[in-house]
C-alpha positions as CSV (number, residue, x, y, z in Angstrom):
1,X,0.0,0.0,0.0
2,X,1.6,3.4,-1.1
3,X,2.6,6.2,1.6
4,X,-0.4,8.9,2.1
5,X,0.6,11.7,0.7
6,X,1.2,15.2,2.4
7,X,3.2,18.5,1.0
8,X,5.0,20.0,3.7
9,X,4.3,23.6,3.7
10,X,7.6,25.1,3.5
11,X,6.7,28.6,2.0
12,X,4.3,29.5,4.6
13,X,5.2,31.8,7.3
14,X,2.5,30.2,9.9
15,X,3.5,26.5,9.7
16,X,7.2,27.8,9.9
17,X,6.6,30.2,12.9
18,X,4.5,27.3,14.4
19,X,4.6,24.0,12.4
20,X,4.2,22.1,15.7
21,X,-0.2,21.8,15.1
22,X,0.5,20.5,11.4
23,X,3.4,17.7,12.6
24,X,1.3,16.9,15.4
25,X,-1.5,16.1,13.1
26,X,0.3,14.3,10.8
27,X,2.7,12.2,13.3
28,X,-0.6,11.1,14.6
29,X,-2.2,9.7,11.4
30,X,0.9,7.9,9.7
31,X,4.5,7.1,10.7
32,X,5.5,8.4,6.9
33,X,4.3,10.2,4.6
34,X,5.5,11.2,0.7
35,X,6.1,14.7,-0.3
36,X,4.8,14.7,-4.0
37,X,6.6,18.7,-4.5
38,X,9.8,17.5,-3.2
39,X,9.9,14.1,-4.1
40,X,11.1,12.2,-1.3
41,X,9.7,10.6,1.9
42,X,9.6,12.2,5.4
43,X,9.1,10.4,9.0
44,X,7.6,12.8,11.7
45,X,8.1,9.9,14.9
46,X,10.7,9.8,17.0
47,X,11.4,5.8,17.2
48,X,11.4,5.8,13.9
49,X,14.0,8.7,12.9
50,X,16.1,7.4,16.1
51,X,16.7,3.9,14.3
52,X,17.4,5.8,10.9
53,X,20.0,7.8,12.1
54,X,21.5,4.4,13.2
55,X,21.0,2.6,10.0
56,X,23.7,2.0,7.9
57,X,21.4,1.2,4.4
58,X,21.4,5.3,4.9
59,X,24.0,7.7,4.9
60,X,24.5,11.7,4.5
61,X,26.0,10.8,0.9
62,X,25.3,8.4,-1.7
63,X,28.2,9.3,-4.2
64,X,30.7,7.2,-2.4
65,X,29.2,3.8,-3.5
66,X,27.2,5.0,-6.9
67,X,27.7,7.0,-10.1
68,X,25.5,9.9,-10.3
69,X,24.7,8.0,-13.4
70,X,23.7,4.7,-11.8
71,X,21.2,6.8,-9.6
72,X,19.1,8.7,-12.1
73,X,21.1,11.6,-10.7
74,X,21.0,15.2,-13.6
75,X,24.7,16.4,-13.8
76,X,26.2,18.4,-11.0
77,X,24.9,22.3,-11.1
78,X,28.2,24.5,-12.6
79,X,26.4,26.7,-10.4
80,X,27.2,25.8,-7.4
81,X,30.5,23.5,-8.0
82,X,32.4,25.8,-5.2
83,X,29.5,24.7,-2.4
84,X,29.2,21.1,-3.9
85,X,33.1,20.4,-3.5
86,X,32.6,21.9,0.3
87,X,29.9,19.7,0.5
88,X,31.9,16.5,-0.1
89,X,34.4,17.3,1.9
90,X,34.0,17.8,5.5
91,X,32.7,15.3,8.3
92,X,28.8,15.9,8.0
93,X,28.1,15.0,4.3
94,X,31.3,11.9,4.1
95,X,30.7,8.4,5.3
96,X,33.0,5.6,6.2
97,X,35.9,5.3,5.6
98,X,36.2,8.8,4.7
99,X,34.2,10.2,7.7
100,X,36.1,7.8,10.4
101,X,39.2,9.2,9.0
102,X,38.0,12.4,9.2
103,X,36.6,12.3,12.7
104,X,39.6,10.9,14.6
105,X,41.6,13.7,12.9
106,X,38.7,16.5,13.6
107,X,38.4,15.3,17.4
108,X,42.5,15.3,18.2
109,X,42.2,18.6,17.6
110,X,38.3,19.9,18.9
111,X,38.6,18.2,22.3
112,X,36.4,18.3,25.8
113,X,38.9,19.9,26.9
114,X,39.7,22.6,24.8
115,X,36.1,23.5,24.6
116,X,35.4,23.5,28.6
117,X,38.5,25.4,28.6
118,X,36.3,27.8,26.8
119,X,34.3,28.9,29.6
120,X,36.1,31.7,31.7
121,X,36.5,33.7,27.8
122,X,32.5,33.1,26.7
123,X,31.5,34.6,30.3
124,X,33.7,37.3,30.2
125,X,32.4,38.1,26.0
126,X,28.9,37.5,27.4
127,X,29.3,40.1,30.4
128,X,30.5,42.7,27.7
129,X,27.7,42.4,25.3
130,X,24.9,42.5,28.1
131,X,26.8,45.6,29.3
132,X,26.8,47.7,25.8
133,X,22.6,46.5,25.3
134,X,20.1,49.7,25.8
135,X,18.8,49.9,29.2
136,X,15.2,50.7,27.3
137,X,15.1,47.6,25.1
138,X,17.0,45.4,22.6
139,X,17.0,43.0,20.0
140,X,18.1,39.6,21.8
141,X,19.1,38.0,18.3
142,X,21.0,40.6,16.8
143,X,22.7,42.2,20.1
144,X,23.2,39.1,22.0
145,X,22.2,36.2,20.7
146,X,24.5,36.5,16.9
147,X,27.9,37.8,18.4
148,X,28.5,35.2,21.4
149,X,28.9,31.7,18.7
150,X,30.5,34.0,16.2
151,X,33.8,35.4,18.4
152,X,33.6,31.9,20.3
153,X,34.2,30.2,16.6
154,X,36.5,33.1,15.7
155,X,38.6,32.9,18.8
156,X,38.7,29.2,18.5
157,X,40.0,29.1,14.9
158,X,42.2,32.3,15.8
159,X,40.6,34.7,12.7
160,X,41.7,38.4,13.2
161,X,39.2,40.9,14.4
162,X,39.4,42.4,11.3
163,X,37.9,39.8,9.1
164,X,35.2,38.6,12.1
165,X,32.5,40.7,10.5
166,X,32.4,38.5,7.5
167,X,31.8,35.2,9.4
168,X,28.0,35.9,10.3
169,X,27.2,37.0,6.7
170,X,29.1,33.9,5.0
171,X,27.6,31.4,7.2
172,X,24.1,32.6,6.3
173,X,24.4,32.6,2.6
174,X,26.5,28.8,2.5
175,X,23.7,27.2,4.5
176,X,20.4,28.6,2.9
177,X,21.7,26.0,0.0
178,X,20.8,23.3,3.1
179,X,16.9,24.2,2.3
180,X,14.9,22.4,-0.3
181,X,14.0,25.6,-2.3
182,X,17.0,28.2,-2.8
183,X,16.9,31.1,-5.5
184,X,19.4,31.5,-8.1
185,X,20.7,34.5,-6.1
186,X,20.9,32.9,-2.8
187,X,23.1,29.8,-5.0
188,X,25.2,32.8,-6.1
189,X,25.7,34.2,-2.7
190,X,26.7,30.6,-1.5
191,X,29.2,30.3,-4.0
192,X,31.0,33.2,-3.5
193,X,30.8,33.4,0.6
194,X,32.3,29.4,0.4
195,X,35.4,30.8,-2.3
196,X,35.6,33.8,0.5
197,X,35.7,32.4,3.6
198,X,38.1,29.2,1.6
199,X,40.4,32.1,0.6
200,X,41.1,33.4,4.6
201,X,41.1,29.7,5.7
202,X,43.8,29.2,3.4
203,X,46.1,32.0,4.4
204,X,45.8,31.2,8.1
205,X,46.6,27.7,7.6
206,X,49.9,28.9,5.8
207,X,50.5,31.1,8.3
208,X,50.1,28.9,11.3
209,X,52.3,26.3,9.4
210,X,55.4,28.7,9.7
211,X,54.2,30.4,13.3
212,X,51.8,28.3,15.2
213,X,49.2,29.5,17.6
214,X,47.3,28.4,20.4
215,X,44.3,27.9,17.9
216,X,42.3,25.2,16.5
217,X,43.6,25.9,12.7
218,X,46.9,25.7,14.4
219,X,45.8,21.9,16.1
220,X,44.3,21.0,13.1
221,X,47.5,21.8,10.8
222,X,49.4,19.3,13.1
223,X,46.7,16.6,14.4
224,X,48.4,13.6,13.0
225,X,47.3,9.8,13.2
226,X,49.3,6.8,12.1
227,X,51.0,9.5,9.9
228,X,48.2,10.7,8.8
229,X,47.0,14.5,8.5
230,X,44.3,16.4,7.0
231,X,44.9,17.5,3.5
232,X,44.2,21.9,3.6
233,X,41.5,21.1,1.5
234,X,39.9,19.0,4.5
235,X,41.4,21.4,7.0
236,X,39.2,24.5,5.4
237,X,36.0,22.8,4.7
238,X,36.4,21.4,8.4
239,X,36.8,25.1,9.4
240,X,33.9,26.8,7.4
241,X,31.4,23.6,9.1
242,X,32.3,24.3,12.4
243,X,31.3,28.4,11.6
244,X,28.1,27.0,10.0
245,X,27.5,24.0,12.1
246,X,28.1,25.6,15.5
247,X,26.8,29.1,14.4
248,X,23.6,28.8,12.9
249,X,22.7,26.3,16.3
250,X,23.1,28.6,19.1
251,X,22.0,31.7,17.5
252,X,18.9,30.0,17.1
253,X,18.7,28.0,20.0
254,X,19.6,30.7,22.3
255,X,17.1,33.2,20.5
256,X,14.0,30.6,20.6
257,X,14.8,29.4,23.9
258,X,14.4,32.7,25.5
259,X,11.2,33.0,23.6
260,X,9.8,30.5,25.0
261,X,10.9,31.4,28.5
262,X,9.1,35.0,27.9
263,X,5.8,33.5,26.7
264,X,5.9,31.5,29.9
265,X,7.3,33.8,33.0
266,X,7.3,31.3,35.9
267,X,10.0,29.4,33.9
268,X,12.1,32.3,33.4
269,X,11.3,33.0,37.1
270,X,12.7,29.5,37.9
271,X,16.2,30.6,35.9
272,X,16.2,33.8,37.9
273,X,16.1,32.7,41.3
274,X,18.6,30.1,40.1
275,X,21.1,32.3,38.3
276,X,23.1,33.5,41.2
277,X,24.0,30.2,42.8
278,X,27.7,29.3,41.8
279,X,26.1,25.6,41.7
280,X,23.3,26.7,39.1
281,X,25.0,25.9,35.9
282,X,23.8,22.2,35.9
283,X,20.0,23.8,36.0
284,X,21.2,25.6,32.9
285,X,22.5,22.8,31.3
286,X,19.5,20.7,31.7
287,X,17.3,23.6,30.7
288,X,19.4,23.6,27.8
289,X,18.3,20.3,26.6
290,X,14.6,20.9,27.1
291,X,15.1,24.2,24.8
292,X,16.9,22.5,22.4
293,X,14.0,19.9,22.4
294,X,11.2,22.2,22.6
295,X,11.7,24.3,20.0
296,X,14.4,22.4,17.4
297,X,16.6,25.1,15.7
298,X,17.3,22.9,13.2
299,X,13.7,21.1,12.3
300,X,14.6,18.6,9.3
301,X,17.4,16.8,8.2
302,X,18.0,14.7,5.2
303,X,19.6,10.9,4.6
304,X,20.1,9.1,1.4
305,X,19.4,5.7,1.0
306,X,22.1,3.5,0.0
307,X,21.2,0.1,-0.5
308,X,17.7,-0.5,-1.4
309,X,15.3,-0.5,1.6
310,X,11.5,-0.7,2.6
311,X,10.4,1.9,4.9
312,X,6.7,1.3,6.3
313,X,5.3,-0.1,2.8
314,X,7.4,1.9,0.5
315,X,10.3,0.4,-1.1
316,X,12.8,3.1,-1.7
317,X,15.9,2.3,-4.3
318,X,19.7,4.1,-3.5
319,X,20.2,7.8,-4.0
320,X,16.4,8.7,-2.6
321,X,16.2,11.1,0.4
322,X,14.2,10.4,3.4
323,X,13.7,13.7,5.4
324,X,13.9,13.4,9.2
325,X,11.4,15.6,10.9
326,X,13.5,16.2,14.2
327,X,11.0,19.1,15.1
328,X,8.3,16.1,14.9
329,X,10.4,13.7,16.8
330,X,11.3,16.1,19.8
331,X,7.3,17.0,20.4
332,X,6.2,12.9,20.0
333,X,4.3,11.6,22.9
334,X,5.5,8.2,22.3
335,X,8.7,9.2,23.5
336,X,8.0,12.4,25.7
337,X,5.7,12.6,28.5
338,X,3.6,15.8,28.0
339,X,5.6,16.6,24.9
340,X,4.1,20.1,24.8
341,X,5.2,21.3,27.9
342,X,8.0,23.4,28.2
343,X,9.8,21.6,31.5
344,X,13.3,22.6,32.4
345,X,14.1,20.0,34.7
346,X,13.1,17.3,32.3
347,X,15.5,14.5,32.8
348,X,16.5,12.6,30.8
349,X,15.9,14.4,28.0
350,X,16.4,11.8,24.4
351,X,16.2,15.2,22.3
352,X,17.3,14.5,18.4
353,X,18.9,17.9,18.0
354,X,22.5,17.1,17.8
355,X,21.4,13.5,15.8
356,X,22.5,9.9,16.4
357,X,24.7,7.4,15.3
358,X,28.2,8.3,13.2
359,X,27.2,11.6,12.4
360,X,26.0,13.0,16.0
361,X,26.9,16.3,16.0
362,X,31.0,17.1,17.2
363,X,30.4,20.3,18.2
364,X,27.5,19.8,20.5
365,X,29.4,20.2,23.9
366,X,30.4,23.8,22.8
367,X,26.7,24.7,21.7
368,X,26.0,23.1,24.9
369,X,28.0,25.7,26.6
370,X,27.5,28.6,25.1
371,X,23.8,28.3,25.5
372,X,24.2,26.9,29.0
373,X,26.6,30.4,29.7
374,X,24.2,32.4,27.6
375,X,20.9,32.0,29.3
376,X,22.4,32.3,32.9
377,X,24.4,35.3,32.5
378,X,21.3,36.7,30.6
379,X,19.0,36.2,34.1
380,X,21.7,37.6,36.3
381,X,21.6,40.6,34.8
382,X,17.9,41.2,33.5
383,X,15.4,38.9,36.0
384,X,12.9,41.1,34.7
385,X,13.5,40.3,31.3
386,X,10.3,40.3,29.1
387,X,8.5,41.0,25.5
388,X,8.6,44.2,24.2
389,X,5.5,43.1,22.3
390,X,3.9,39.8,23.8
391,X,1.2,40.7,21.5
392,X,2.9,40.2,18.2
393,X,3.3,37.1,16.2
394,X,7.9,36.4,15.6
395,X,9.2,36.6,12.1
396,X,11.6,33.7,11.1
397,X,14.0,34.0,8.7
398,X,15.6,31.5,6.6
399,X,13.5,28.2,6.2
400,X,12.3,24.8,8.1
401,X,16.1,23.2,7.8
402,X,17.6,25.7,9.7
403,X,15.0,28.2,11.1
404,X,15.7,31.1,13.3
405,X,13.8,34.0,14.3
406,X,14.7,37.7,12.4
407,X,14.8,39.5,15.5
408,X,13.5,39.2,18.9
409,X,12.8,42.5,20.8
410,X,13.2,42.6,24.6
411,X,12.9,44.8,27.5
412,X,15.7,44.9,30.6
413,X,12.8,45.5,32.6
């Protein structure tokens, strides 16, 4: 018996600034469904995208074990050659053996500990942003939310303050070609922020080659196993994933979180009385995960089938995409008792944010902390934080894959 059929309503602003009443729906009346429009099969429960993630008959590529040819693929896009070769070349879209390869290198380098290590500098960058915010109101994405994950990821990598500005503006163009619709402008902007941001990777991989730093371009250049190191064309695209990667995550996880913590003022209360413990960051943490799970900053992601599968009913052949509705997952009552309540001591918390298997996310401690950091140096120094407009519906910006609000305006109090 074929999949029902649903078309997920990507253009419209209400399912994306709420699409947890349409998922709900449609998690409740089938475990998949078929996208006519975009062609490929979508799973909105949490059991079942849990076991995908695991599944080796699926990967994040399918070009390592067919032609494009043998797939029914058209011919790559001369468009966008500049993103695709980024594309194939860094952790999240390789699989074995490339990605172990990759990994072990990748993690000598982007440790526990260097990230922990992390935490005196992020408090210190937080307490200077919330110090420069107007005392009569600001906007929590673009004044406090945007800058933390950017200078974190340029301090880690060691970029010079002079080219920071560019990060933000690059990783927003390279990942709007993530979405399932992207206009020909957006596909040039991609291009040209990936041969950009390639271009200062490049020089300050040469430059920590003849005068290292205490960076992580600098322990990338010399992470070395059984002989082995990354090439400088692994070393950059590693680089511009961990901008886009980490980025785009906190920014939105941070923002969202914190609207959900207005819309609901005894929770933010609960972070508030909290805050000024020196034992309060594990209440952080765990709040952390429930606003991670809540409201997913990163909705849907994407896995190609490799080997030819059935998936409820539907047999799929090698080189379709299944989409994986994390957004779905994270709000299934299956899984979640009272999945949509906002409860920050939830424990434990089986979120799919960060993903399973091979491809969990590497960089999720240091979203972790930063959000972790963020929201309780945020209540230390605004408890009365609220809405400048309660009233008012959010604007997002972007689209479902990675989907974060425009601008969030707030008052001190």
């Amino acid at each position: 018996m074929p999949l029902p059929e649903y078309a997920l309503p990507l253009a419209d602003p209400a399912f994306v600034r709420d699409p947890s009443p349409w998922l709900a729906r449609v998690r409740e009346e089938t475990p998949a469904f078929r996208d006519p429009r975009l062609g490929r099969v979508f799973l909105p429960r949490h059991a079942d995208i849990a076991a995908l993630l695991r599944d080796r008959r699926f990967g994040r590529s399918a070009l390592h074990r067919y032609s494009r040819d043998e797939l029914g693929w058209p011919p790559p896009d001369p468009a966008q050659a500049n993103f695709d070769a980024f594309n194939g070349n860094h952790l999240l879209d390789s699989e074995p053996p490339k990605h172990t390869r990759l990994r072990s290198l990748v993690s000598l380098a982007f440790t526990p500990r260097r990230v922990e290590a992390l935490a005196g500098r992020i408090e210190a960058l937080l307490a200077r942003q919330l110090a420069q915010v107007g005392a009569g109101g600001f906007d929590l994405v673009a004044d406090y939310a945007e800058p933390l994950p950017v200078t974190v990821i340029a301090e880690l990598l060691g970029v010079p303050q002079e080219e920071r500005p560019h990060l933000r503006p690059w990783s927003a163009a390279i990942v709007r070609l993530y979405e399932p619709t992207f206009t020909p402008g957006e596909q040039a902007d991609a291009e040209r922020a990936v041969l950009e941001f390639s271009a200062l990777l490049r020089e300050l991989a040469h430059q920590r080659r003849r005068a290292p730093g205490d960076d992580l371009i600098t322990a990338l250049v010399q992470a070395e196993e059984g002989g082995d190191r990354l090439s400088e064309r692994e070393l950059v695209d590693t680089c511009i994933l961990l901008l886009n990667a980490g980025h785009e995550a906190s920014v939105n996880g941070l923002s969202a979180g914190v609207l959900a913590l207005l819309r609901e003022p005894g929770q933010w209360r609960t972070l508030v009385e909290a805050a000024p413990r020196p034992d309060s960051l594990p209440l952080f943490r765990t709040a952390t995960e429930e606003l991670l799970r809540f409201d997913t900053p990163l909705p849907l992601f994407e896995r190609y089938v490799l080997e030819e599968v059935t998936v409820h009913g539907e047999r799929l052949r090698p080189g379709e995409r299944v989409g994986l509705l994390y957004a779905s997952g994270n709000r299934d009552p299956r899984r979640f008792e009272r999945p949509d309540t906002l409860d920050l001591t939830r424990d434990p918390n089986p979120h799919l944010t960060f993903g399973l298997g091979i491809h969990y996310c590497l960089g999720a401690p240091l979203a972790r902390l930063e959000l972790a950091l963020s929201l309780r140096a945020l209540a230390r120094a605004f408890p009365e934080l609220r809405l400048a407009d309660p009233g008012s519906e959010p604007e997002y910006v972007g689209g479902f894959v990675i989907r974060g609000l425009r601008r969030l305006d707030v008052v001190p109090g």
